[in-house]
MDTraj code that builds the backbone (N, CA, C; nanometers):
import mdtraj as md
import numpy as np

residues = "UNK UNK UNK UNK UNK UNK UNK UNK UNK UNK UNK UNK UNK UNK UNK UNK UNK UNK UNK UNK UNK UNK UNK UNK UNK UNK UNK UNK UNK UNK UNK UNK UNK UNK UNK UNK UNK UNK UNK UNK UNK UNK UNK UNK UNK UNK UNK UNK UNK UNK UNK UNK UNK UNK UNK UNK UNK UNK UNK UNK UNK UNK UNK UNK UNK UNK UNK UNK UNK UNK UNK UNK UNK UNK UNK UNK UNK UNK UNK UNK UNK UNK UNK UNK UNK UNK UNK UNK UNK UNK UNK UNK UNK UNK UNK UNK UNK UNK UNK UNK UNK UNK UNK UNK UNK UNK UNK UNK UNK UNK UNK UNK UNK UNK UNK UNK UNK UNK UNK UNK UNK UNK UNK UNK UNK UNK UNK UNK UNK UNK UNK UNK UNK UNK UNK UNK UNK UNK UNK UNK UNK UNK UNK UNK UNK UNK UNK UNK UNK UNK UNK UNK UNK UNK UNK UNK UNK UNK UNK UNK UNK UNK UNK UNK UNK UNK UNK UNK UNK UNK UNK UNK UNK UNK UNK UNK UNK UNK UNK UNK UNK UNK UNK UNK UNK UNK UNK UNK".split()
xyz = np.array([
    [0.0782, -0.1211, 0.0000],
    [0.0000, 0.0000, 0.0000],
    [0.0821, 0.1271, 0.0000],
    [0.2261, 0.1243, 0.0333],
    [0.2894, 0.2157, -0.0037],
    [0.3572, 0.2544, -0.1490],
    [0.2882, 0.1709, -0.2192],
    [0.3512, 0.2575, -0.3555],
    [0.4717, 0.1572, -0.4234],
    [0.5002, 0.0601, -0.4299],
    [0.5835, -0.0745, -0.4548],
    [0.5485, -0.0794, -0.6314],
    [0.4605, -0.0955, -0.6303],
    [0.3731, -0.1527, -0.7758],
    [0.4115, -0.0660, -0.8643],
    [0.3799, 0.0641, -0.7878],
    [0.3159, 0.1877, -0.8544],
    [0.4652, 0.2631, -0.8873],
    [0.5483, 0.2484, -0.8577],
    [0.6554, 0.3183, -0.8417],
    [0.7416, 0.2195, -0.9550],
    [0.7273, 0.1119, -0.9808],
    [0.7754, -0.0357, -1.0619],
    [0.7029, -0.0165, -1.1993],
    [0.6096, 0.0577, -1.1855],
    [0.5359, 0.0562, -1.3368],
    [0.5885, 0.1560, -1.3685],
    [0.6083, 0.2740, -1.3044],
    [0.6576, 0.4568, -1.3737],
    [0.8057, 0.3807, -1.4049],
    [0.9053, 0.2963, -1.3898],
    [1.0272, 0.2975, -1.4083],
    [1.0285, 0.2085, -1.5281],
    [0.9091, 0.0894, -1.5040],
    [0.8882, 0.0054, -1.6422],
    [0.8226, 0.0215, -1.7305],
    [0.7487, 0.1663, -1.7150],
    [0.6809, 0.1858, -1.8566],
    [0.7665, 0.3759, -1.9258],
    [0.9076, 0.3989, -1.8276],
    [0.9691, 0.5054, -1.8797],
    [1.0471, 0.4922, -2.0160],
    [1.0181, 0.6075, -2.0640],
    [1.0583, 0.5582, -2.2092],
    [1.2305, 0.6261, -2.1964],
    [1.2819, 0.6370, -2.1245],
    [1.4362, 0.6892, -2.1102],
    [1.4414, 0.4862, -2.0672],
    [1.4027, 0.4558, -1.9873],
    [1.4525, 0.2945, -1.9381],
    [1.3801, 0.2230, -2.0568],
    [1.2933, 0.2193, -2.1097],
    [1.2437, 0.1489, -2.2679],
    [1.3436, 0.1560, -2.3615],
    [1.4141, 0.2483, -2.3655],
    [1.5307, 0.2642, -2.4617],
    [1.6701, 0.2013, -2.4224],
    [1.6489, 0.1844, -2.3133],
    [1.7935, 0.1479, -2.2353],
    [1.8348, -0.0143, -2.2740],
    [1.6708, -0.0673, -2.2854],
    [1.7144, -0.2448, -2.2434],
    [1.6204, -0.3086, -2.3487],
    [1.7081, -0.4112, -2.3990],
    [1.6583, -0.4889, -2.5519],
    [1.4848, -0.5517, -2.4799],
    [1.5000, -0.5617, -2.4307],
    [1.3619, -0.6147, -2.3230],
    [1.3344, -0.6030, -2.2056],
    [1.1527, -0.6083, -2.1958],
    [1.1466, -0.5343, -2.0701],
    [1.0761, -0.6352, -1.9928],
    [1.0600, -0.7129, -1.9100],
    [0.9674, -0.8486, -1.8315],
    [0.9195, -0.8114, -1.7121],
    [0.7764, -0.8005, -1.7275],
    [0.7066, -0.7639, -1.5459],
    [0.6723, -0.9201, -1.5173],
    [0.6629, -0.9913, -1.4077],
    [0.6900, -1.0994, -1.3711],
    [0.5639, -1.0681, -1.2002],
    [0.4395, -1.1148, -1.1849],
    [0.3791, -1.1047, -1.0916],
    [0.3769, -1.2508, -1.0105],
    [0.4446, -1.1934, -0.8791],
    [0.4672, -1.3474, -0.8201],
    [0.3584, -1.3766, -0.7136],
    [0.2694, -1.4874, -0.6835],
    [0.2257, -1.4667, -0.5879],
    [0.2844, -1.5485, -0.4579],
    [0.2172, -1.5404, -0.3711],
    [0.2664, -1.6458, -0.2625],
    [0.2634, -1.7844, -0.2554],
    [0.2231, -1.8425, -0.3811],
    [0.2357, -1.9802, -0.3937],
    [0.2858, -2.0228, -0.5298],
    [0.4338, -1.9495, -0.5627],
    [0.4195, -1.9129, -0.6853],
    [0.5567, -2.0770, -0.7199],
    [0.5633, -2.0853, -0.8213],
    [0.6851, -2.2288, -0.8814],
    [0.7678, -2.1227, -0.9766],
    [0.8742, -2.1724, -0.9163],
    [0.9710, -2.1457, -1.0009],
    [0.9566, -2.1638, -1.1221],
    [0.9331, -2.2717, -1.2008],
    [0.9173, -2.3114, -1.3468],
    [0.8101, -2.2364, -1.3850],
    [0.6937, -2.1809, -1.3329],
    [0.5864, -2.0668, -1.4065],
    [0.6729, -1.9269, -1.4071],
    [0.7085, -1.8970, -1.3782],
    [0.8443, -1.7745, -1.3542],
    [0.9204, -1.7733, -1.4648],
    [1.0160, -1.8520, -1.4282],
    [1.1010, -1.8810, -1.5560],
    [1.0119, -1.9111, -1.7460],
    [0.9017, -2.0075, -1.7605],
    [0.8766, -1.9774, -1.8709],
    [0.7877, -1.8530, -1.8956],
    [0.7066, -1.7736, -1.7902],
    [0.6712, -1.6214, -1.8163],
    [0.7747, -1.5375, -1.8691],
    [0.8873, -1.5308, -1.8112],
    [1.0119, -1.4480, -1.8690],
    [1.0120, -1.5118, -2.0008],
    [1.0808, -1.6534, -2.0571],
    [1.1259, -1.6556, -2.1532],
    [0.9665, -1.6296, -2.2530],
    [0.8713, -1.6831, -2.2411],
    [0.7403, -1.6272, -2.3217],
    [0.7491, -1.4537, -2.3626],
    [0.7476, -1.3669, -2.2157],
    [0.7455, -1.2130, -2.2292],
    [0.8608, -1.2061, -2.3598],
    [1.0039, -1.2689, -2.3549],
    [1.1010, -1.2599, -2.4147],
    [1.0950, -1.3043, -2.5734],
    [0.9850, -1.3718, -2.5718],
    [0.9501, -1.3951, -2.7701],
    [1.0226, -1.5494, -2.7676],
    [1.0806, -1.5991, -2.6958],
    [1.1563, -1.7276, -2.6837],
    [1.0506, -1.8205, -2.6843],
    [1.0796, -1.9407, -2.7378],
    [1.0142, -2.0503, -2.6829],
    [1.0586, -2.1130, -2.6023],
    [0.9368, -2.1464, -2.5121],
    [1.0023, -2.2476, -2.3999],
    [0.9896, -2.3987, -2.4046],
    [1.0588, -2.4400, -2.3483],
    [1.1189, -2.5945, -2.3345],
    [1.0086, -2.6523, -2.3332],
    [0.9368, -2.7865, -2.3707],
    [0.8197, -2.8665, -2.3701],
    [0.9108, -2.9194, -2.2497],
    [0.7701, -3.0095, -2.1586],
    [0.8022, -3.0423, -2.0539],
    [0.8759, -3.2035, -2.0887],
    [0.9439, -3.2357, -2.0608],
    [1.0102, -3.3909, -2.1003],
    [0.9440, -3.4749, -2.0216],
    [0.8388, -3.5744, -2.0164],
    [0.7580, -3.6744, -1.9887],
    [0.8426, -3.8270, -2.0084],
    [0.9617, -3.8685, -1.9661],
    [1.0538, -3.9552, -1.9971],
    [1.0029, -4.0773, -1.9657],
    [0.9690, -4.1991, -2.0046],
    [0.8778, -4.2964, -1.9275],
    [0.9704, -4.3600, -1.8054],
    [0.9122, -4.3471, -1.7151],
    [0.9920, -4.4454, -1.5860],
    [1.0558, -4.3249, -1.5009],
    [0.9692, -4.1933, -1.5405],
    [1.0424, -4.0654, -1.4579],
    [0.9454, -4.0082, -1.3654],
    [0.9594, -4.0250, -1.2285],
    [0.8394, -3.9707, -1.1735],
    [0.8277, -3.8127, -1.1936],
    [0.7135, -3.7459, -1.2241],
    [0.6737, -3.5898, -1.2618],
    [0.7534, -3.5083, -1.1631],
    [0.7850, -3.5530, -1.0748],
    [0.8769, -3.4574, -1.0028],
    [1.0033, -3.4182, -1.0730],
    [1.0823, -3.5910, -1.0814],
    [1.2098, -3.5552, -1.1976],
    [1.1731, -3.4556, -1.3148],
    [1.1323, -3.4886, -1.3846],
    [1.1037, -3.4411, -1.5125],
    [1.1085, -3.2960, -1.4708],
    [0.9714, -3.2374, -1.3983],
    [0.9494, -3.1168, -1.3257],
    [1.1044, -3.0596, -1.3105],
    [1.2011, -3.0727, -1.2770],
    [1.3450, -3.0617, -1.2282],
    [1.4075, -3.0023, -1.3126],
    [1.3669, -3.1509, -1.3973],
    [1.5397, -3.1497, -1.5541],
    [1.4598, -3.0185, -1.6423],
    [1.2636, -2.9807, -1.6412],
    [1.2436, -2.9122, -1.7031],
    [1.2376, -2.7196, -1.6434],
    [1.2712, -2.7519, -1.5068],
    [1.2759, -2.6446, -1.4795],
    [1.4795, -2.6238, -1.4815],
    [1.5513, -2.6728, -1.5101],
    [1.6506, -2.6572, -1.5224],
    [1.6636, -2.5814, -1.6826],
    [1.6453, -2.6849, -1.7401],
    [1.6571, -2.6345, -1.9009],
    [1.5679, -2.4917, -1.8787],
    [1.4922, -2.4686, -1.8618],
    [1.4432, -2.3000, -1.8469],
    [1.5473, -2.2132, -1.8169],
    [1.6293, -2.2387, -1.6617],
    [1.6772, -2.1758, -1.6536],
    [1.8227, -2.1715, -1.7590],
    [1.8251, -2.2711, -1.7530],
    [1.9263, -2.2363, -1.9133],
    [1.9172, -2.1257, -2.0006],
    [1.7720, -2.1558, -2.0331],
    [1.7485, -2.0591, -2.1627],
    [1.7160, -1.9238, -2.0924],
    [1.7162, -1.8878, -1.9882],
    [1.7104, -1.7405, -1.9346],
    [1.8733, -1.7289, -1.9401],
    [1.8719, -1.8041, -1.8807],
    [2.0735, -1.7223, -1.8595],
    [2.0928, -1.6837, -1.9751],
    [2.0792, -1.7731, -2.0929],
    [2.1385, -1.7482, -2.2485],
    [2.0798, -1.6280, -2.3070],
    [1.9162, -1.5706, -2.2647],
    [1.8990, -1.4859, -2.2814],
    [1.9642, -1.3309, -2.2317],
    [2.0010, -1.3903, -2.0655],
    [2.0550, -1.2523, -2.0243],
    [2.1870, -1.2489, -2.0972],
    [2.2483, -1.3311, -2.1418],
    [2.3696, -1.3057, -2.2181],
    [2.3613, -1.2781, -2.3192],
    [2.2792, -1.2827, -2.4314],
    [2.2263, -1.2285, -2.5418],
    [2.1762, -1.0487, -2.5456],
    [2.0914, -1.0336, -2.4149],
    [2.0308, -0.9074, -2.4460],
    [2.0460, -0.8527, -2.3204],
    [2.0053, -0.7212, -2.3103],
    [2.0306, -0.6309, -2.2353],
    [1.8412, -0.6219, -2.1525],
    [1.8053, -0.6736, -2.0501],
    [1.7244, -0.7504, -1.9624],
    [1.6509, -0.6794, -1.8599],
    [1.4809, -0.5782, -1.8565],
    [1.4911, -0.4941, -1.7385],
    [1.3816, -0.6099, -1.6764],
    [1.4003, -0.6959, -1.5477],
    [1.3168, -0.7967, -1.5203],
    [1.2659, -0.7481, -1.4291],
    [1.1404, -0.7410, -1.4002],
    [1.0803, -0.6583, -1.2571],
    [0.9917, -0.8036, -1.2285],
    [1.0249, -0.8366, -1.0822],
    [0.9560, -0.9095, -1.0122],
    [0.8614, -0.8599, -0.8930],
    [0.7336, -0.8748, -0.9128],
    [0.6274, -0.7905, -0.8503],
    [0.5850, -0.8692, -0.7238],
    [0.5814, -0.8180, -0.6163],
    [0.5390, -0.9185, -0.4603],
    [0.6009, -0.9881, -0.4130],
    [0.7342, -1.0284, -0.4601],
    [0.7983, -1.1631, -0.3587],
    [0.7790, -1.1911, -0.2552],
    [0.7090, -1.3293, -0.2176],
    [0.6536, -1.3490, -0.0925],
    [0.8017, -1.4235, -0.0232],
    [0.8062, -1.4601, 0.0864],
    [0.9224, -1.5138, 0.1712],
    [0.8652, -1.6763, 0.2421],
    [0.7851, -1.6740, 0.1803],
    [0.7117, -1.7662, 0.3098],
    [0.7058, -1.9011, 0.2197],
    [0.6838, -2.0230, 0.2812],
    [0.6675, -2.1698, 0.2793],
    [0.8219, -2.2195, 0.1817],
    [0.9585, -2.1937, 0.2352],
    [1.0675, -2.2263, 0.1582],
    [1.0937, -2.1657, 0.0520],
    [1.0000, -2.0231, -0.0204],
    [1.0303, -1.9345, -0.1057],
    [1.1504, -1.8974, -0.0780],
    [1.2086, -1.7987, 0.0205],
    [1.3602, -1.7635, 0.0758],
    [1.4617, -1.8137, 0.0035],
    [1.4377, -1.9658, 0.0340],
    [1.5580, -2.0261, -0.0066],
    [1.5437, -2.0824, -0.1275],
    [1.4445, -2.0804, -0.1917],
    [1.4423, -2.0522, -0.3865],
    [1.4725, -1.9343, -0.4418],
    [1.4503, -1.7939, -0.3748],
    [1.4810, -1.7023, -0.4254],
    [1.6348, -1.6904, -0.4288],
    [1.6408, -1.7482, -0.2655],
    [1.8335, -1.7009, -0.2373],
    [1.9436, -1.7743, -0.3649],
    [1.8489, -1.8959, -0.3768],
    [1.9614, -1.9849, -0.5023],
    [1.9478, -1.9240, -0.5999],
    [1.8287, -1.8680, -0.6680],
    [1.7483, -1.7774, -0.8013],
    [1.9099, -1.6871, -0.8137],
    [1.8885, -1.6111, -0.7218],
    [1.9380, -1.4759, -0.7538],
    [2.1431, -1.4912, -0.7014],
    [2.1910, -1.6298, -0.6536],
    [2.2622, -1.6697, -0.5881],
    [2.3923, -1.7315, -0.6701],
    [2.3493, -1.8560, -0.7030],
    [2.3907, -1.9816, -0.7797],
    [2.3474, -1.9992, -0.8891],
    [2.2199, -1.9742, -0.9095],
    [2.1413, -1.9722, -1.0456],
    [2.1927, -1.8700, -1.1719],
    [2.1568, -1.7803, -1.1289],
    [2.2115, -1.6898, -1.2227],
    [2.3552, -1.6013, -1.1969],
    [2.4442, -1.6724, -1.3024],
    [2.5934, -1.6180, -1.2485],
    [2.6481, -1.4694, -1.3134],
    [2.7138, -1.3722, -1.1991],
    [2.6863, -1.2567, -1.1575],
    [2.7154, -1.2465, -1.3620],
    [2.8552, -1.2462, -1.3992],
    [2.8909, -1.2186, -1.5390],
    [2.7765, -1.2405, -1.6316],
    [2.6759, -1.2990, -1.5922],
    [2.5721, -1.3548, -1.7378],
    [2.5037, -1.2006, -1.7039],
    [2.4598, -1.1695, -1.5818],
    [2.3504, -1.0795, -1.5708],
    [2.3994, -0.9480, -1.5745],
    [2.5069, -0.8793, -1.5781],
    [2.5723, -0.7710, -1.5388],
    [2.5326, -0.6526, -1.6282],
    [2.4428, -0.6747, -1.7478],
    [2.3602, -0.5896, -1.8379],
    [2.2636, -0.5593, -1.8047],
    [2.1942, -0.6993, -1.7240],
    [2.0761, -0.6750, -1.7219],
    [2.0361, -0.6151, -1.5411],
    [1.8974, -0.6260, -1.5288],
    [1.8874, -0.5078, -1.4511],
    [1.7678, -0.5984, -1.3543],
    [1.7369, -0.6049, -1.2448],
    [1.6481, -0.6800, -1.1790],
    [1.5800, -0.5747, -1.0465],
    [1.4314, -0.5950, -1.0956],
    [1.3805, -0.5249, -0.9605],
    [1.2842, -0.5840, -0.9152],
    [1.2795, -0.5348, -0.7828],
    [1.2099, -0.6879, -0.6916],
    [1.0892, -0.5776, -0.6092],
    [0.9760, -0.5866, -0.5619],
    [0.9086, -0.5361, -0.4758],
    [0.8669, -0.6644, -0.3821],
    [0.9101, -0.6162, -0.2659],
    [0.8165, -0.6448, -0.1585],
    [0.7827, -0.6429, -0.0716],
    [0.7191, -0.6906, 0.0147],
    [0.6567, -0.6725, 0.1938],
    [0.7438, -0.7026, 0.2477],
    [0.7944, -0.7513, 0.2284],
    [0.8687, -0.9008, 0.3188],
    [1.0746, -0.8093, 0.3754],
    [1.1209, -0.8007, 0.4139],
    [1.2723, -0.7651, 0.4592],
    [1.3267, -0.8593, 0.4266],
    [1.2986, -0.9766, 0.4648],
    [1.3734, -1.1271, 0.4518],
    [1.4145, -1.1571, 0.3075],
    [1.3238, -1.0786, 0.2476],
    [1.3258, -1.1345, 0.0940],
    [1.4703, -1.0693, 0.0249],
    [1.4951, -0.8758, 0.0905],
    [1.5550, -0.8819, 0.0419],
    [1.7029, -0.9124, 0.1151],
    [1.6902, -0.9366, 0.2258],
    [1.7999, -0.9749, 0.2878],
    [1.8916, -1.1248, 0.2039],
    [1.7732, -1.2016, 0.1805],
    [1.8448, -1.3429, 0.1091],
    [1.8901, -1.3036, -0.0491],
    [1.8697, -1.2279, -0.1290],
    [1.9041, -1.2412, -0.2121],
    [2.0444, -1.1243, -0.2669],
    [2.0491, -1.0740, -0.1097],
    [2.1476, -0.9445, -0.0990],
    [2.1576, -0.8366, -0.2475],
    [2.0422, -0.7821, -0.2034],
    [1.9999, -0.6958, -0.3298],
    [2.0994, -0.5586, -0.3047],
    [2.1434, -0.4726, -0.4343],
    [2.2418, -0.4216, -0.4293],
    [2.2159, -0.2660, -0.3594],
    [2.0810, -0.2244, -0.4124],
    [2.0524, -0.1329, -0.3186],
    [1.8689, -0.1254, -0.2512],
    [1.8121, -0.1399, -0.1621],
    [1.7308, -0.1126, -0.1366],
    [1.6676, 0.0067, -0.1688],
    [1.4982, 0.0507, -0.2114],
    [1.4419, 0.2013, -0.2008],
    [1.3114, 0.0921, -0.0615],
    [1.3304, 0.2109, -0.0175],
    [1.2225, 0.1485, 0.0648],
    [1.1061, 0.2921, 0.0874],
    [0.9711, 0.3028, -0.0080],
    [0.8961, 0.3953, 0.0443],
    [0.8113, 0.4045, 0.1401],
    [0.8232, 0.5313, 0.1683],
    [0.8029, 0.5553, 0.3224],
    [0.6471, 0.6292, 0.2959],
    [0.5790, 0.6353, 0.4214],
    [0.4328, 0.6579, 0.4535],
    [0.4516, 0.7940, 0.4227],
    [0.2761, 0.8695, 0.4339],
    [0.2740, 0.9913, 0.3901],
    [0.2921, 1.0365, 0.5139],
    [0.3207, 1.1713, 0.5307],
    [0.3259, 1.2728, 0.6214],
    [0.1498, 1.3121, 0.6482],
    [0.0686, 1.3651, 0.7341],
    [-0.0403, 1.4187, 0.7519],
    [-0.0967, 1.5346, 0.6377],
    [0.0337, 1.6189, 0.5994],
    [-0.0426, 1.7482, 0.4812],
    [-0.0304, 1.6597, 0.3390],
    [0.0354, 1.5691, 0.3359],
    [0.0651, 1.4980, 0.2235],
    [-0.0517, 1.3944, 0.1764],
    [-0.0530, 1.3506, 0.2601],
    [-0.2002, 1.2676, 0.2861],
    [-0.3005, 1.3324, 0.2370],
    [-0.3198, 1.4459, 0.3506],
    [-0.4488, 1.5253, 0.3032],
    [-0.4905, 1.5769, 0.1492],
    [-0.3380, 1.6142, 0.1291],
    [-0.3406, 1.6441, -0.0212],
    [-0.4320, 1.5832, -0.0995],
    [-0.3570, 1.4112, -0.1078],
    [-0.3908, 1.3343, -0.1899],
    [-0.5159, 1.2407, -0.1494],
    [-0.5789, 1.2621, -0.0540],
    [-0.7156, 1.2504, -0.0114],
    [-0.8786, 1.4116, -0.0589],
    [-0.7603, 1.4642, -0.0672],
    [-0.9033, 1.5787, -0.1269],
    [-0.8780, 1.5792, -0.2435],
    [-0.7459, 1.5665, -0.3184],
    [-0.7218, 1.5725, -0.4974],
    [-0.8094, 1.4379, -0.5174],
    [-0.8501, 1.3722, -0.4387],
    [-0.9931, 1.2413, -0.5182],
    [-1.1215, 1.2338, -0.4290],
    [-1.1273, 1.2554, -0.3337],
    [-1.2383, 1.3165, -0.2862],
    [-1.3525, 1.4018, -0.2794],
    [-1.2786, 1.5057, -0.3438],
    [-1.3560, 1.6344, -0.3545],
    [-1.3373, 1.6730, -0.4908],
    [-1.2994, 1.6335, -0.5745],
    [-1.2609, 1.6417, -0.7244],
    [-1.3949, 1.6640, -0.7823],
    [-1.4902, 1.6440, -0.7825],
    [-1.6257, 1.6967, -0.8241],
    [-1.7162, 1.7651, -0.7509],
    [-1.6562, 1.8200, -0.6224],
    [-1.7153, 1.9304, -0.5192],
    [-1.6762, 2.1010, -0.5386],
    [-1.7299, 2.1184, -0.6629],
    [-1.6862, 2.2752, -0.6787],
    [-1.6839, 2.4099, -0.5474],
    [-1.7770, 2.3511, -0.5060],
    [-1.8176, 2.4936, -0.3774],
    [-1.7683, 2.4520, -0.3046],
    [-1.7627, 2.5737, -0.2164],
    [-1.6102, 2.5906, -0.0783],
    [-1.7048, 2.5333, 0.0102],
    [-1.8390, 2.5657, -0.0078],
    [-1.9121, 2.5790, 0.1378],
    [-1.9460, 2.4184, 0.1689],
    [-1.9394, 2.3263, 0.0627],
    [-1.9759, 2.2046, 0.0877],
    [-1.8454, 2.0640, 0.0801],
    [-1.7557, 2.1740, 0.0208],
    [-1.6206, 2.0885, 0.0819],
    [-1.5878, 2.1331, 0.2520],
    [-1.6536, 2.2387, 0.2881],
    [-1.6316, 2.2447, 0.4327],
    [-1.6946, 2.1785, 0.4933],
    [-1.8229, 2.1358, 0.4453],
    [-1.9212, 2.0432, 0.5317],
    [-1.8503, 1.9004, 0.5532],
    [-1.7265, 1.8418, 0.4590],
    [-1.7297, 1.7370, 0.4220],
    [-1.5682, 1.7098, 0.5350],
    [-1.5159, 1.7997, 0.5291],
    [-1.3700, 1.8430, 0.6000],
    [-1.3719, 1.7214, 0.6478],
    [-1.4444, 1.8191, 0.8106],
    [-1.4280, 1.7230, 0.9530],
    [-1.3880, 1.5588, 0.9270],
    [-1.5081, 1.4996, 0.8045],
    [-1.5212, 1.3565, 0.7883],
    [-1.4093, 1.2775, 0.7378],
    [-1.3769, 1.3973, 0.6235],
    [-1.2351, 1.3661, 0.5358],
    [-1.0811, 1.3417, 0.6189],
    [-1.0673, 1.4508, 0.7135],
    [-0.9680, 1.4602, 0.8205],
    [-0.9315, 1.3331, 0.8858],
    [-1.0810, 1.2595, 0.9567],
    [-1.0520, 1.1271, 1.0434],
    [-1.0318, 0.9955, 0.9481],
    [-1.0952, 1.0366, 0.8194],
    [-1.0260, 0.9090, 0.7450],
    [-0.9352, 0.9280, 0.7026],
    [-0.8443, 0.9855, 0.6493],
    [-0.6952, 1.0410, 0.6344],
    [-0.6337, 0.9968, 0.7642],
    [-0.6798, 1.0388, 0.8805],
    [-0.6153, 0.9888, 1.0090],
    [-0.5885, 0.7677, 0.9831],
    [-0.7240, 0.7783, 1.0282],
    [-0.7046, 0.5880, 0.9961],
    [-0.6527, 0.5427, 0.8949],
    [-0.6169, 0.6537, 0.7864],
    [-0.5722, 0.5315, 0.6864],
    [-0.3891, 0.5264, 0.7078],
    [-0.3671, 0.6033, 0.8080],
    [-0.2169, 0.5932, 0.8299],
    [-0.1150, 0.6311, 0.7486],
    [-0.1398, 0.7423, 0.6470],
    [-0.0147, 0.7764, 0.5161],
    [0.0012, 0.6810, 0.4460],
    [-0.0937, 0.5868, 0.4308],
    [-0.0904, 0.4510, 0.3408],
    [-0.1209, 0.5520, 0.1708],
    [-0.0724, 0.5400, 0.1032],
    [-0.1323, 0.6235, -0.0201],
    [-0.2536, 0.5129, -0.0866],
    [-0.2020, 0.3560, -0.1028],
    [-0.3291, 0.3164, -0.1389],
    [-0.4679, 0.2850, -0.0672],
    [-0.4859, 0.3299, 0.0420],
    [-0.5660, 0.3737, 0.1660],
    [-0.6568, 0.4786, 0.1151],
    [-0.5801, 0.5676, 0.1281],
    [-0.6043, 0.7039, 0.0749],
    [-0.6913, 0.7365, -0.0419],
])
top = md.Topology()
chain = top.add_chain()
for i, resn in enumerate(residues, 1):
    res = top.add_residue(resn, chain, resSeq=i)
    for name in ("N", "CA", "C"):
        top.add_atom(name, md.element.get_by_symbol(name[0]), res)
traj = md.Trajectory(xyz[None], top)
């Protein structure tokens, strides 16, 4: 609610950063998200085809699941070495052994020389998330201030209240919800 998303779209839809990078990949993760839906979203966003799943007889779906989420990541690395890469990963959750998929993701998985063009941004709730994957710099946005708030609670509030005398009627009401919503902007 502070602005994560919103702040990830103005940088991924800027046309100074559109020009910068041969491709651009928004990547929405949720909290129960697989690695292998990840990886072939990127290479799909990327115009690539992705790997058919290998169904080997006498392989339980887990293996297979493995060798085919491996070969993915193959073909991402080869991509980040090919092109110049702006990958925005939206929500990273931390929770049920995510941590330690992300920590290898961003760790072991992808080696530093393949990616050094490309460009990776991560939003999320979570600290842990970015603690494991030792991200290079944190932005962390911060809550509104009270006049800031207010601002942006009467610029949509009162946006079709022309007269003074009946945005005053409305004040008092406007004030205490601005209060509860805590400088949350998507509150607000």
């Amino acid at each position: 609610g502070v602005g994560k998303t919103t702040i990830s779209k103005k940088i991924f839809n800027d046309t100074v950063v559109r020009d910068h990078f041969n491709q651009k990949i928004w990547v929405s993760v949720s909290s129960s998200f697989r690695m292998e839906v990840i990886l072939r979203s990127i290479l799909e966003q990327s115009g690539e085809k992705s790997v058919e799943q290998s169904q080997e007889g006498g392989q339980s779906g887990q293996i297979s699941a493995v060798a085919d989420q491996s070969q993915l990541l193959h073909k991402v690395i080869s991509l980040l070495k090919e092109k110049t890469c702006l990958i925005i990963f939206d929500d990273i959750w931390g929770e049920k052994g995510g941590l330690d998929l992300w920590k290898k993701f961003f760790s072991s998985d992808l080696p530093e020389s393949d990616c050094k063009r490309s460009c990776f941004i991560i939003t999320t709730r979570n600290k842990d998330v970015t603690s494991a994957i030792t991200a290079d710099e944190i932005h962390q946005p911060s809550f509104l201030d009270d006049e800031k708030s207010w601002l942006l609670f009467s610029k949509h509030a009162f946006r079709k209240i022309q007269e003074q005398s009946l945005r005053e009627k409305f004040e008092e009401v406007g004030k205490l919800i601005v209060l509860k919503c805590g400088g949350l902007p998507l509150a607000l």
